[in-house]
C-alpha positions in Angstrom: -28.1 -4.3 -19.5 -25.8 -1.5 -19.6 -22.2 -1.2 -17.7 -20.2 1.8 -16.2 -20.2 5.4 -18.1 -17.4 5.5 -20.6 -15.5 8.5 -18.3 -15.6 5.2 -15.3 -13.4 2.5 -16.7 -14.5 0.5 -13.6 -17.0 -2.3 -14.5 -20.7 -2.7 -14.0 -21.3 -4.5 -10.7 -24.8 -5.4 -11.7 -23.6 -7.0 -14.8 -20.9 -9.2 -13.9 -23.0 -10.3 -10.4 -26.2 -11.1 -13.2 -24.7 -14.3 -14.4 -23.8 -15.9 -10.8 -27.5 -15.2 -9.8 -29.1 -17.1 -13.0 -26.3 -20.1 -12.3 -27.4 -20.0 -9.1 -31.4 -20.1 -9.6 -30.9 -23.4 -12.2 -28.1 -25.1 -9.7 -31.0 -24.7 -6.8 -31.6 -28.5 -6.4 -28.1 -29.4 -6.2 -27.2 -27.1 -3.7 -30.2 -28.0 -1.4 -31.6 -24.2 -2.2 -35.1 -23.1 -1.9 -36.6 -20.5 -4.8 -40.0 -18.7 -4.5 -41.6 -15.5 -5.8 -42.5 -12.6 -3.1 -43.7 -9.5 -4.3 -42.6 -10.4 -7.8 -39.1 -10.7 -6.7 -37.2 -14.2 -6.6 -36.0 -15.0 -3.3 -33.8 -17.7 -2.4 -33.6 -19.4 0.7 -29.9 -20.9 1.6 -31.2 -22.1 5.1 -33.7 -21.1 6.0 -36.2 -23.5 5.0 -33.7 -25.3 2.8 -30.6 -26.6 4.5 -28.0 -24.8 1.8 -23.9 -25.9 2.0 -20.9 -24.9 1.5 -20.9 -24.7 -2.1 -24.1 -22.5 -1.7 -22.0 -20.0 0.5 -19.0 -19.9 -1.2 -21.0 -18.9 -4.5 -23.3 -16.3 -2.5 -19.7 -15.0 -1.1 -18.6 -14.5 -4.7 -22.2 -13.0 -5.9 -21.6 -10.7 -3.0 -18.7 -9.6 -4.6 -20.3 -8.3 -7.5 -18.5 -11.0 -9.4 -15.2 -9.1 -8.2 -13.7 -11.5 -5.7 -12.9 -15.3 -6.3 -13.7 -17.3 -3.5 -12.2 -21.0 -2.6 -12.6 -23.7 0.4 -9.4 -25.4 1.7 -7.5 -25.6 4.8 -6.3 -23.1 6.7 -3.4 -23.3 9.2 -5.0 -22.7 12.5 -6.5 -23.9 14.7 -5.5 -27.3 14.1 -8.5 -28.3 15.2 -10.8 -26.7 12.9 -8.2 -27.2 9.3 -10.7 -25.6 6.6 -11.4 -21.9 5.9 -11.9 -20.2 3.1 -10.0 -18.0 0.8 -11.0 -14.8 -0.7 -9.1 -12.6 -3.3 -10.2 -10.2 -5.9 -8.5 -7.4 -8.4 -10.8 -4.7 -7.3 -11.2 -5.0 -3.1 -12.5 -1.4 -2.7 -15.4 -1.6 -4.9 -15.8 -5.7 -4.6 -15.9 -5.0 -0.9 -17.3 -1.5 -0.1 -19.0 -1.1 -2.9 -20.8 -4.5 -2.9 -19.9 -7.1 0.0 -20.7 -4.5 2.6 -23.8 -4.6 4.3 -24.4 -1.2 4.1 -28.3 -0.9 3.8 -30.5 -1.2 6.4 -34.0 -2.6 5.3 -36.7 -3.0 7.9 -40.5 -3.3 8.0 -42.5 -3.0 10.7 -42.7 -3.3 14.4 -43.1 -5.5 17.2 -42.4 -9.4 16.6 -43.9 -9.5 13.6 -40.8 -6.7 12.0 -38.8 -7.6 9.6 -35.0 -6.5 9.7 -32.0 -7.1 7.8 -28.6 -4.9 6.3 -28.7 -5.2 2.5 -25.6 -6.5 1.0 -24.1 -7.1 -2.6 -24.1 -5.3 -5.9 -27.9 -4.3 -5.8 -26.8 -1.6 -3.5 -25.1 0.3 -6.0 -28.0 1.2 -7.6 -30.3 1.8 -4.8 -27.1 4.1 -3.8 -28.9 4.8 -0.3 -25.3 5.2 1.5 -22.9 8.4 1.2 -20.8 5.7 1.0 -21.1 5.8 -2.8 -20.6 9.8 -3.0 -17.4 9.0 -1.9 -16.4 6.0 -4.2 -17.8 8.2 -7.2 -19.4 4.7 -8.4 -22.7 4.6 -9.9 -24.1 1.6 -11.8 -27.1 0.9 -13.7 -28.9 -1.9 -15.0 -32.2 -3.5 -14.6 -31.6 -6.4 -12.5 -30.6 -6.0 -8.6 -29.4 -8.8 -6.3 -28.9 -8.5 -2.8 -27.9 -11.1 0.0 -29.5 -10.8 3.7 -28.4 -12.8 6.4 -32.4 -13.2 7.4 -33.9 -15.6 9.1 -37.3 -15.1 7.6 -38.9 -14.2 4.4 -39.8 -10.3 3.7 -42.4 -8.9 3.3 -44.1 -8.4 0.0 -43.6 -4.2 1.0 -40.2 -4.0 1.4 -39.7 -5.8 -1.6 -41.4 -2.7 -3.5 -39.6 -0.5 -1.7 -36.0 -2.1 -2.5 -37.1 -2.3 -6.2 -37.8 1.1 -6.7 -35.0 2.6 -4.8 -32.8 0.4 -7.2 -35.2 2.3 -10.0 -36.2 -1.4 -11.4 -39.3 -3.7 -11.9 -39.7 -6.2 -9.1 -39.7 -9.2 -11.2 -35.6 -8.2 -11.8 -34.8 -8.2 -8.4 -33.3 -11.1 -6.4 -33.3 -11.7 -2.5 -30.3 -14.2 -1.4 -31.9 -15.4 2.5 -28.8 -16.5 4.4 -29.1 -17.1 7.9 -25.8 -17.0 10.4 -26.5 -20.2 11.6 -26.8 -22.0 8.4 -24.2 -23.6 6.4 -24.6 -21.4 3.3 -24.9 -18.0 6.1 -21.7 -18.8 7.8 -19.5 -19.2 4.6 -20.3 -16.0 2.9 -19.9 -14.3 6.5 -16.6 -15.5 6.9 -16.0 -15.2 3.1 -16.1 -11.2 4.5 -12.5 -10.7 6.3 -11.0 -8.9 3.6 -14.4 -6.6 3.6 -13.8 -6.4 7.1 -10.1 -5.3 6.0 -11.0 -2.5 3.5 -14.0 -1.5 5.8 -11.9 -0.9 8.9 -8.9 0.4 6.5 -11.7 3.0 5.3 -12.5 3.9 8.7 -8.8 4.6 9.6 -8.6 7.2 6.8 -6.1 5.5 4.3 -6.5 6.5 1.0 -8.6 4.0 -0.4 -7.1 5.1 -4.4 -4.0 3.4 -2.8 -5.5 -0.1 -2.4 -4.1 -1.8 -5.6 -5.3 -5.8 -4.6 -5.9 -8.2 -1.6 -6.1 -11.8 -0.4 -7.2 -12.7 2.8 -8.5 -16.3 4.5 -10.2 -17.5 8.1 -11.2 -20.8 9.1 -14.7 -21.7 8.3 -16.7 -22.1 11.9 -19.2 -25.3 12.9 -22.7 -24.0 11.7 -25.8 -24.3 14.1 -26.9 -23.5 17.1 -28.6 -19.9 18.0 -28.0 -16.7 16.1 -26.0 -15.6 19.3 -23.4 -18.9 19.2 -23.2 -18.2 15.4 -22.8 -15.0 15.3 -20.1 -15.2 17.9 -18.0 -18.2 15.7 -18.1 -16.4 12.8 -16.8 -13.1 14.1 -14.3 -15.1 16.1 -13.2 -16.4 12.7 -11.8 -13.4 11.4 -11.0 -11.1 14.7 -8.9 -14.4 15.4 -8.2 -16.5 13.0 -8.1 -14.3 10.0 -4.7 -12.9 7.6 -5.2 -10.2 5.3 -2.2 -9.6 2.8 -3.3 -5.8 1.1 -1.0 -4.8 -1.4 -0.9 -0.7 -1.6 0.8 2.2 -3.2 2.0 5.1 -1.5 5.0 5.6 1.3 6.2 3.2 3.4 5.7 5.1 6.7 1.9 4.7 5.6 1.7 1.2 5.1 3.6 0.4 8.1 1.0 2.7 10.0 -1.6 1.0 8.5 0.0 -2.5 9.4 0.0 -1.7 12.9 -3.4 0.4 13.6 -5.3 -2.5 11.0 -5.3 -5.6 13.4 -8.1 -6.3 16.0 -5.6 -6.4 18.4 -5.9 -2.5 18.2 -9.0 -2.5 19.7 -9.5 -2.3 23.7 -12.5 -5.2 23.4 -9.6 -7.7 21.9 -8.9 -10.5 24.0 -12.4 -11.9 24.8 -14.5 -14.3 22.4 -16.9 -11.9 20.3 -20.2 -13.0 22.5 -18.6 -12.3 25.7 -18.3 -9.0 24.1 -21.5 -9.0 23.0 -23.2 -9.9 25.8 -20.7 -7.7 27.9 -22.3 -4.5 25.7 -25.6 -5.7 26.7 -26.2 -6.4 22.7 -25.7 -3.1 22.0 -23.1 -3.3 18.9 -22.1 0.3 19.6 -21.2 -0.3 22.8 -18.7 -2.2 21.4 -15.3 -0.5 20.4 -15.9 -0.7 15.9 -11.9 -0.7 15.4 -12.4 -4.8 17.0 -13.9 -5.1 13.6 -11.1 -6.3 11.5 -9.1 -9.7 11.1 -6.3 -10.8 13.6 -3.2 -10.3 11.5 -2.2 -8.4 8.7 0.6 -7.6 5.9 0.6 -4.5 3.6 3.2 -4.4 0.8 4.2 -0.8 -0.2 4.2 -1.8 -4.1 6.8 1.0 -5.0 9.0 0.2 -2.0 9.0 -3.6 -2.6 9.1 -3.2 1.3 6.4 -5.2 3.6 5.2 -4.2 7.2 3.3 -6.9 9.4 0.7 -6.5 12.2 -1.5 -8.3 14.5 -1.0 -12.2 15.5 -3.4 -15.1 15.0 -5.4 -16.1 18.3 -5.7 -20.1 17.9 -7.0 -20.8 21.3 -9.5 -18.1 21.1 -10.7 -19.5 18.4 -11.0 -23.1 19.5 -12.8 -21.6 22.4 -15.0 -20.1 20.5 -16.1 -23.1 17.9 -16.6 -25.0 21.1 -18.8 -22.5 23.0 -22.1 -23.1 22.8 -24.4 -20.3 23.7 
């Protein structure tokens, strides 16, 4: 396998990410994981047919991260109801997160119930490189093995398989499919596992400099799994628009990182307030209906590094979130 160009001191995604996925295949039974072959490719089910766990997510989380971000369970401080979360850091956010936790591809196959859809996310995508997103980074990897996680609720097709190997410009037999549905214990880990993703993507889309963004922590409390895609999908947002704290730690002037501090928060948005399906449903499940600067965890601090000086923002939402976790929908 071979790493980064020697002009690109950043490291190979695809490399560091390899060894999670082959701990992953062998620790299959104990982490209640399903593993088949589809078009070649190995696919692995984390709840789908196989019930998956926590353990499963939190590992998925971190293979999601390109082997860039160190995930942990443990409790959280709100709500008191709902005491566990989990806690993600990593040493490289902008290219742990953007440039491989992001679900940034879209992958679909055809039409009608039978269609298969699902955004591609983890460090098979920068190989495929199918998003300008990557012009932009200036990161480019190689290496024949991809992995990707979905959150899917089905198997896909033998097609798009081909297709995502060859846009990643390997065999299919080197690809691997992580199958993570929202609802399942595994799929609402590694989703939550995403609020400082959901930092650095909405810090992106604000314009900061992303060569500024020197490291990051963030946590959110971990949601009850089950129930429909809509109820889960609603928790695990909820988790992070608020219940989650990002701490970014940033070079640059202070004026900037106290801008960013402010504009960073959900509470920025004009569709704060509400639990994310009455948003949702509100929008008629159109998701760009819905204002994208909600996207983003409730409260944040950004240290100017050459200041010494720290700016908070936001404020944590317990009872939005207890409404949330209890909601059934």
């Amino acid at each position: 396998m071979t790493t980064e160009t020697p002009s690109d001191p950043r490291p190979s995604l695809a490399a560091l990410s390899a060894p999670l996925v082959e701990r992953l295949v062998a620790d299959a039974p104990m982490l209640r994981l399903g593993v088949e072959r589809v078009g070649r490719a190995c696919v692995i089910d984390a709840g789908i047919g196989h019930s998956g766990g926590l353990e499963a997510g939190r590992r998925i989380a971190e293979l999601c991260m390109g082997g860039l971000g160190r995930v942990a369970c443990g409790p959280v401080p709100v709500p008191p109801s709902w005491p566990f979360g989990v806690t993600v850091h990593s040493a490289q956010p902008v290219l742990a997160c953007l440039g491989s936790q992001y679900a940034g591809w879209s992958l679909s196959h055809g039409s009608g119930k039978g269609a298969f859809f699902a955004l591609g996310s983890g460090p098979g995508r920068a190989l495929a490189r199918q998003e300008a997103l990557f012009d932009e980074l200036a990161y480019r990897d190689t290496a024949d093995t991809a992995a990707f996680v979905m959150e899917a609720t089905a198997l896909p097709p033998a097609e798009l398989v081909a297709h995502i190997a060859a846009a990643c410009g390997i065999a299919a037999d080197r690809l691997t499919l992580v199958l993570t549905p929202t609802q399942s214990l595994a799929g609402a880990t590694q989703v939550v596992a995403r609020v400082l993703e959901v930092a650095l993507h909405k810090l992106h889309a604000l314009g900061f400099p992303l060569d500024s963004v020197v490291d990051g922590i963030g946590m959110a409390p971990l949601p009850p799994p089950g129930g429909g895609f809509l109820t889960a999908m609603g928790r695990t947002n909820d988790a992070i628009l608020y219940g989650g704290t990002v701490h970014l730690h940033v070079t640059g002037p202070d004026d900037e990182a106290e801008d960013l501090a402010h504009r960073l928060p959900s509470s920025s948005s004009r569709d704060h307030g509400r639990p994310f399906a009455e948003v949702f449903a509100a929008a008629k499940g159109d998701f760009y209906a819905i204002d994208s600067m909600l996207f983003s965890p409730a409260r944040v601090t950004v240290t100017a590094l050459d200041s010494g000086r720290s700016f908070h923002g936001g404020t944590l939402a317990p009872d939005l979130v207890e409404r949330s976790f209890r909601d059934v929908r």
